[in-house]
C-alpha positions, 0 to 999 in steps of 0.5 A: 729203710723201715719201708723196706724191711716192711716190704720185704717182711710182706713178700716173704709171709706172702710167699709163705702163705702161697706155699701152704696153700696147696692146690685142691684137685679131683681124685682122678685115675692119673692120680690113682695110678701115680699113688700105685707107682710109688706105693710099697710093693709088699707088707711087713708082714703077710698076714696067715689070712686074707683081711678085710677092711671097712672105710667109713668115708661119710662127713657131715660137717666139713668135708675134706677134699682129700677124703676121695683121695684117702679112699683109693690110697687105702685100695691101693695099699691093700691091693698092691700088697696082697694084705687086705681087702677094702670096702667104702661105705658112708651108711652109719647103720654098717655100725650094726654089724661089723663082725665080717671086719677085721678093721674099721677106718675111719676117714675125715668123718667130720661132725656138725657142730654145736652138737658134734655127733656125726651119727646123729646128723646122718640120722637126722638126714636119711631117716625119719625117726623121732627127735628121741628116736634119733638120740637112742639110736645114734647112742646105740650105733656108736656104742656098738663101733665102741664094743666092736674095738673093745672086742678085739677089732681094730681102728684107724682113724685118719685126720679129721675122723677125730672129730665125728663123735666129738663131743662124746667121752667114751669115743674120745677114750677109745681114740685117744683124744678128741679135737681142739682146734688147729692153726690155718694151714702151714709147712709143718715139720712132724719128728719120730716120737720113737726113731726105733719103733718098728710103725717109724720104719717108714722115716728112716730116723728122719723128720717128715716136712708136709703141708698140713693142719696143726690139729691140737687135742683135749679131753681125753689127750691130757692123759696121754694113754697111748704110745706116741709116734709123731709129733710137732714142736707147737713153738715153729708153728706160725699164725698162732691165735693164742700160745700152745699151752705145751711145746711138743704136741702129738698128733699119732699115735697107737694104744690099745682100747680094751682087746682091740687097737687103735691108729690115729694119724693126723696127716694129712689134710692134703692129697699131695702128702700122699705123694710121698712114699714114707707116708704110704708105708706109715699108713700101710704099717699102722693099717697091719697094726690095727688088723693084728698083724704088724706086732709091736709095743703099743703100751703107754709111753711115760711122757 
């Protein structure tokens, strides 16, 4: 009888294990052409001016498979739409300069570790700059995409790109949070902060149920100095390494960062969420957002 339920209680977590262990694949014009069919047909709002948008899509560190993906999502839902215009980059000097952009996306720019600064990896690969050279200038660059936000231009960061400047504090203001760590894997079940509020449309009031990482936040996430939009009951998350210290975790939000503002949307480490149109809408809303154009509140929830 014990040998039993041990059996069954192995299949099942073998099965389970086997779902949340999507199949990577290439970003491939089948798949582009998938994503154009099920993407919304026009914006929320039409903005009074053509908008333009720098996807910064450069990792050092971990490269996630979906950041291909990510790229032609961001083209897709700005073409289809007629509401802005996009260009991909992975050079981390465009940082010099970003005034011709109404917006900048940050795409799964995961850092090196131990030192966490993707701008100064990117330096250290692609310049021949003295050790200190590379220090002020990697200081410059990421102080310059800071002043950029703070001047009134807009920021989405997407999954992973939490983690380029990760050990930075000011970066950290700016986005809300840097990153923990994240249990492996798994189904993870993503509720409406807010059912009503207008970047939520996309859920019609209902949960999103998707195979993802469960990222986990610190620095500045303990002030919780933005306004929330998704997040996870960190007590259904399985193969937990250690107890989560709160039961609801955030993992998107908007808030503003001095005059400009800021989306970060933790979904999704796989191309196959994208296969949804709810997370399409949820990403095309949250881009409108931060080019200014889709107004809604963006003050601090009292949590």
């Amino acid at each position: 009888m014990y040998k039993r339920i041990l059996l069954s209680a192995v299949v099942i977590f073998s099965v389970l294990l086997a779902k949340a262990q999507l199949k990577e694949f290439e970003c491939n014009d089948e798949w582009v052409k998938k994503i154009e069919g099920i993407a919304p047909e026009k914006a929320e709002v039409q903005p009074e001016k053509q908008r333009k948008i720098l996807v910064f899509s450069l990792a050092t560190g971990y490269k996630h498979w979906v950041m291909p993906h990510t790229n032609e999502v961001m083209k897709v839902l700005g073409s289809k739409t007629g509401a802005f215009d996009v260009e991909v980059t992975t050079d981390v000097f465009r940082f010099e300069n970003l005034k011709d952009y109404d917006a900048v996306v940050l795409n799964s720019a995961c850092s090196r570790g131990p030192r966490r600064d993707l701008i100064f990896d990117a330096l250290d690969d692609n310049t021949n700059y003295t050790e200190e050279q590379k220090k002020e200038k990697a200081a410059e660059l990421e102080a310059k995409l800071i002043r950029y936000v703070e001047k009134g231009g807009g920021l989405m960061v997407v999954h992973g790109a939490i983690v380029m400047q990760n050990n930075s504090l000011p970066f950290s203001e700016m986005v809300g949070g840097s990153f923990h760590y994240h249990p492996p894997q798994q189904e993870v079940v993503l509720e409406l902060a807010e059912p009503e509020h207008p970047l939520l449309k996309a859920f019609n009031g209902k949960t999103f149920t998707h195979v993802d990482e469960p990222y986990l936040f610190n620095n500045a996430y303990a002030k919780k100095n933005f306004r929330p939009l998704l997040y996870m009951d960190t007590s259904k998350l399985t193969r937990k390494k250690k107890e989560i210290d709160e039961k609801i975790k955030y993992v998107s939000w908007i808030k503003k960062h001095g005059k400009g503002r800021v989306f970060y949307v933790s979904p999704s480490h796989n191309a196959q969420s994208f296969e949804d149109y709810r997370l399409l809408k949820f990403f095309l809303d949250g881009t409108q957002y931060v080019l200014g154009d889709l107004k809604c509140d963006d003050s601090p929830a009292r949590l």
